[in-house]
C-alpha positions as semicolon CSV with decimal commas, in nm:
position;residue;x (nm);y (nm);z (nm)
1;X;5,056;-3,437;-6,624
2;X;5,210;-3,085;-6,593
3;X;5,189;-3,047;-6,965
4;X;4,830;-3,106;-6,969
5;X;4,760;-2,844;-6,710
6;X;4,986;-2,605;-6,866
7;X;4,770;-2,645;-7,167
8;X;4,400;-2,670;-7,002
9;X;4,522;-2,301;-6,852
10;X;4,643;-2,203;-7,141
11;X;4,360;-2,277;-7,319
12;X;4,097;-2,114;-7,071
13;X;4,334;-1,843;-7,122
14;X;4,257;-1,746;-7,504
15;X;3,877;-1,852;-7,430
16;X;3,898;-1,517;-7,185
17;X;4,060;-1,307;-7,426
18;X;3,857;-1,397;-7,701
19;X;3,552;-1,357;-7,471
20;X;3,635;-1,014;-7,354
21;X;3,717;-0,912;-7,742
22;X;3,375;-1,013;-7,848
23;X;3,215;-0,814;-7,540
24;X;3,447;-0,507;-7,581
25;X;3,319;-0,540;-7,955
26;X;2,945;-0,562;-7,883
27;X;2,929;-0,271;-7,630
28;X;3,117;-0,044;-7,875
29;X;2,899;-0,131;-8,132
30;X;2,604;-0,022;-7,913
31;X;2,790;0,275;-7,830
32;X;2,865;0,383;-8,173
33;X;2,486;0,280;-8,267
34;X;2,346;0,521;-7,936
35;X;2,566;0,783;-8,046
36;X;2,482;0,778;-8,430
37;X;2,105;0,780;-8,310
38;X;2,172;1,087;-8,092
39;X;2,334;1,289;-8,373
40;X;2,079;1,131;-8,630
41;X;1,806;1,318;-8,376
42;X;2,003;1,617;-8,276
43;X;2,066;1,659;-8,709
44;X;1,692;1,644;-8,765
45;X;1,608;1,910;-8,477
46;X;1,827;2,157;-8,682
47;X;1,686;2,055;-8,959
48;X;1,286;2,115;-8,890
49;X;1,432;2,414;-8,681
50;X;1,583;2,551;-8,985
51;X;1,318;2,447;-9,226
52;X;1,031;2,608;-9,010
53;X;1,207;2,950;-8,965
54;X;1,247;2,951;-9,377
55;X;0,901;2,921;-9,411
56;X;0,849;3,241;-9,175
57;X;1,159;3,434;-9,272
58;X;1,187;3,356;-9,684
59;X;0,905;3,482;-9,886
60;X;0,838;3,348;-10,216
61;X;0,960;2,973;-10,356
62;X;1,208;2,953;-10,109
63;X;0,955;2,989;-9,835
64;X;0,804;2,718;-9,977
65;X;1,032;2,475;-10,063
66;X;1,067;2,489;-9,681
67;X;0,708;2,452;-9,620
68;X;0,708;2,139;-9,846
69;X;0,965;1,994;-9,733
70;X;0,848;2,008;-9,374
71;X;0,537;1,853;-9,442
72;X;0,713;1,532;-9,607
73;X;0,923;1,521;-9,361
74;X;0,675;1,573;-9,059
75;X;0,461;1,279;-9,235
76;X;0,659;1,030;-9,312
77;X;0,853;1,037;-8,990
78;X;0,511;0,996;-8,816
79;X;0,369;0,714;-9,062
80;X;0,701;0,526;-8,959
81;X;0,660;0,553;-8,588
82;X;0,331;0,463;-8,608
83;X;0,393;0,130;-8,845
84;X;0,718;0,013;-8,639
85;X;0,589;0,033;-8,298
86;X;0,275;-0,160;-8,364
87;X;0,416;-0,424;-8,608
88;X;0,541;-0,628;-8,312
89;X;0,157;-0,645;-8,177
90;X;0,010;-0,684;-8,504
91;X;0,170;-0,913;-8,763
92;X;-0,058;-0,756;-9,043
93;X;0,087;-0,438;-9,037
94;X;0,426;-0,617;-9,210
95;X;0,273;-0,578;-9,554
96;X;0,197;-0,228;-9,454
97;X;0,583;-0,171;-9,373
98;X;0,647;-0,305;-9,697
99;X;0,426;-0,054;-9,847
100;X;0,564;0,228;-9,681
101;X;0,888;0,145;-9,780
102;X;0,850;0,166;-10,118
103;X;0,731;0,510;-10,034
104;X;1,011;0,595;-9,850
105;X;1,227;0,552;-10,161
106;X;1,030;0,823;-10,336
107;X;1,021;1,044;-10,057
108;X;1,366;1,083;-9,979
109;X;1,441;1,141;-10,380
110;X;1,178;1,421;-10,347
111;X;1,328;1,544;-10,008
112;X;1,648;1,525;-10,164
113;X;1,523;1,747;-10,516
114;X;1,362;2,003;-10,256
115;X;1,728;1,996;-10,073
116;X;1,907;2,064;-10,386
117;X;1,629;2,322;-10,469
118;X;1,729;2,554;-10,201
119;X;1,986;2,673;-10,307
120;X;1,897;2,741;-10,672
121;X;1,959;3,090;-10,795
122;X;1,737;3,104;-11,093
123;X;1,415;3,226;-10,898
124;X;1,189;3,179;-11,236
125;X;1,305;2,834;-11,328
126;X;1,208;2,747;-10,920
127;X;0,857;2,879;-10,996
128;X;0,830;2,665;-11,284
129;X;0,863;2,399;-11,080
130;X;0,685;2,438;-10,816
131;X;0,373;2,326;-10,909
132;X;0,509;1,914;-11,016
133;X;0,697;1,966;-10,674
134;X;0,358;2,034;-10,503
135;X;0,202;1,744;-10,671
136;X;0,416;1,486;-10,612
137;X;0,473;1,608;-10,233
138;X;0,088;1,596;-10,204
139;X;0,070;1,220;-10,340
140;X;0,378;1,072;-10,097
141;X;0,172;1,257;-9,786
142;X;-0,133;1,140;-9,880
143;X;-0,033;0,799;-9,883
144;X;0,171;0,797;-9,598
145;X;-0,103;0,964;-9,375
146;X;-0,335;0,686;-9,507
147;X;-0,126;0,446;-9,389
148;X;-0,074;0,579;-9,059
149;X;-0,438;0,616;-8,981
150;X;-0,567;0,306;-9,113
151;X;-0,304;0,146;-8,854
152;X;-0,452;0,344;-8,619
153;X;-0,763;0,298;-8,688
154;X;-0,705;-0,101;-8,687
155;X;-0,538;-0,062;-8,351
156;X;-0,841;0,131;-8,148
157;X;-1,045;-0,170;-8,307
158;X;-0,911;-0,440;-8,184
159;X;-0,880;-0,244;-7,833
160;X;-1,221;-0,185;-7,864
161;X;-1,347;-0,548;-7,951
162;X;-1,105;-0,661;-7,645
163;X;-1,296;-0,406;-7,422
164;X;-1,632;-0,531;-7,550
165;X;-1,498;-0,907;-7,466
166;X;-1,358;-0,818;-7,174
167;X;-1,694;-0,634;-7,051
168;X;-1,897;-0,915;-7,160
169;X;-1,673;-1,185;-6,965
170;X;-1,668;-0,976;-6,660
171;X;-2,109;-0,908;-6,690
172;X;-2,115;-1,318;-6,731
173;X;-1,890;-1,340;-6,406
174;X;-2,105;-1,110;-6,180
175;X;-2,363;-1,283;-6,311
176;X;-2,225;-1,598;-6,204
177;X;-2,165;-1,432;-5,823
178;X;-2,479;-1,270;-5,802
179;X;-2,727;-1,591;-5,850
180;X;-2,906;-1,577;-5,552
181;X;-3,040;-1,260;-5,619
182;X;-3,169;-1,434;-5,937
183;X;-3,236;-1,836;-5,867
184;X;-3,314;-1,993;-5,563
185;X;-3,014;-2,179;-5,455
186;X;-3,087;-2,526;-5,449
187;X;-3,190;-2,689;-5,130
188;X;-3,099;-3,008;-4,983
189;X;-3,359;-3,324;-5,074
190;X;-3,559;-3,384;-4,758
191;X;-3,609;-3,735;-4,655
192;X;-3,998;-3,812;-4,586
193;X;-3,983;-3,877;-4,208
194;X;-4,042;-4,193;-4,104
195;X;-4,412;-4,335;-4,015
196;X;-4,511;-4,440;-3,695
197;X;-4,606;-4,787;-3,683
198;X;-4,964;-4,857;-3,560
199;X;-4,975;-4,945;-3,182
200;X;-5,092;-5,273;-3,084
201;X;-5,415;-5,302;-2,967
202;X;-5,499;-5,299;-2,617
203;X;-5,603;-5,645;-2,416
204;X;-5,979;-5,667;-2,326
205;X;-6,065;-5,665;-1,965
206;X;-6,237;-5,996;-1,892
207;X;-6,631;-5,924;-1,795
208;X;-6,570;-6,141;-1,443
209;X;-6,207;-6,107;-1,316
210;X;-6,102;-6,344;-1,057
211;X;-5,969;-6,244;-0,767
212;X;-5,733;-6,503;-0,752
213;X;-5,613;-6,706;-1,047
214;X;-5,772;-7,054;-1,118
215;X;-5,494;-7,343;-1,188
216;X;-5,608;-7,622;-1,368
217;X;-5,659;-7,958;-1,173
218;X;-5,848;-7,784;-0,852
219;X;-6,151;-7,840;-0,817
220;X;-6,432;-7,624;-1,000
221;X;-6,430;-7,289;-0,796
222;X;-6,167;-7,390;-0,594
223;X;-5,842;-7,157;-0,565
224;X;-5,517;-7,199;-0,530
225;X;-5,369;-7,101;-0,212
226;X;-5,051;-7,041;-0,174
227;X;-4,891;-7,074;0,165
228;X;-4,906;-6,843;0,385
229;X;-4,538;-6,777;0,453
230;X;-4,425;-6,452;0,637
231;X;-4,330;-6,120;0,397
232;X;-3,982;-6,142;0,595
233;X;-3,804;-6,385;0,758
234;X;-3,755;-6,315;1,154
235;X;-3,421;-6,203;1,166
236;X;-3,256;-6,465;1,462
237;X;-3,104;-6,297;1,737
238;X;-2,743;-6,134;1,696
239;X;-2,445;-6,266;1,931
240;X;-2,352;-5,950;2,155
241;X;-1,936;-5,925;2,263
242;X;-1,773;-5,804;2,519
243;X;-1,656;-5,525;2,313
244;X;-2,033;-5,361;2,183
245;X;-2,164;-5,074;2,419
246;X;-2,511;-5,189;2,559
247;X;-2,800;-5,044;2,389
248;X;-2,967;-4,739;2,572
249;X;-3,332;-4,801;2,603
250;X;-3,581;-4,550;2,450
251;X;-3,765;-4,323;2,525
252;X;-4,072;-4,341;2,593
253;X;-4,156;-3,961;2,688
């Protein structure tokens, strides 16, 4: 039983090392991947920096070789940004990217000619090339800028159709909570009231009423008397006792 134990901690034991290794490993590797993207940035500050005071302080080809590389440079950096950060939105743009970087590869040999350029001594054979240089500098930015603004242009469309849904949804939903102004709102069916039955009709008053009512068996014109019998009966004397007060007489005033 010990032995187990021993080896269950054991065992939990390398788990934890091997965890924190692979951890340790990860955040360095971010580390090392932040840092290399903060020189990569700070590297191509200086560079623009530099290249845009050459084409103000260098007259001549050298000026610009500057001046043409700064444009590639300028344009394909801003065809990128524009591709990458809208291919997670729009899954058509990957064929685009694909596009672009088979650009790229021609770019950066042409960035790297203009590099090596720079520091060429023979000024004539520089003019001499100049013009290809300009050419071919012309074509890359051309279709990089296309690029760029047909994805932008695809972008403020489908904003634009989403705004136009949108609007239309929300006119169809005030419509919807403005119908009264528009429709009667239905009433409630009425039930017909009910009719009054016709009242029955009235007895007739015989033309000779009796005064008293005939029986049959008496004789013709005879009437049935009843017997005279008082409204009330007398009421009989009450016992007096001993206890009940006498009874005052009245007045007679």
């Amino acid at each position: 039983m010990g032995e187990a134990v021993i080896a269950i901690v054991a065992l939990m034991f390398v788990l934890f090392l091997a965890l924190g290794a692979y951890v340790t490993v990860k955040v360095v590797g971010a580390a090392k991947r932040g840092v290399d993207r903060t020189v990569a940035q700070a590297r191509r500050s200086v560079e623009d920096t530099t290249l845009k005071a050459r084409t103000l302080v260098q007259p001549g080809a050298a000026g610009e070789l500057a001046q043409l590389r700064l444009k590639l440079r300028t344009s394909m950096r801003a065809t990128q940004d524009a591709l990458h950060s809208r291919v997670a939105e729009d899954a058509s743009l990957k064929e685009s990217l694909d596009l672009f970087g088979r650009l790229s590869v021609h770019g950066h040999e042409l960035d790297d000619d203009l590099k090596r350029l720079e520091t060429e001594p023979d000024k004539a054979h520089l003019a001499e090339l100049l013009p290809d240089l300009r050419k071919r500098t012309e074509q890359i930015t051309a279709s990089a800028d296309s690029l760029r603004r047909a994805a932008t242009d695809r972008a403020h469309r489908i904003a634009d159709d989403d705004l136009d849904s949108l609007s239309a949804q929300i006119d169809i939903e005030a419509g919807a909570l403005r119908h009264w102004t528009t429709e009667p709102s239905p009433q409630p069916a009425q039930t017909p009231p009910a009719q009054t039955p016709p009242s029955w009709p009235e007895a007739s008053a015989p033309e000779h009423p009796a005064a008293h009512q005939t029986w049959p068996g008496t004789p013709q014109g005879g009437q049935a008397e009843a017997p005279d019998r008082p409204a009330l009966s007398p009421t009989e004397p009450r016992p007096a006792y001993p206890w009940q007060k006498k009874a005052r007489p009245e007045s007679t005033t």
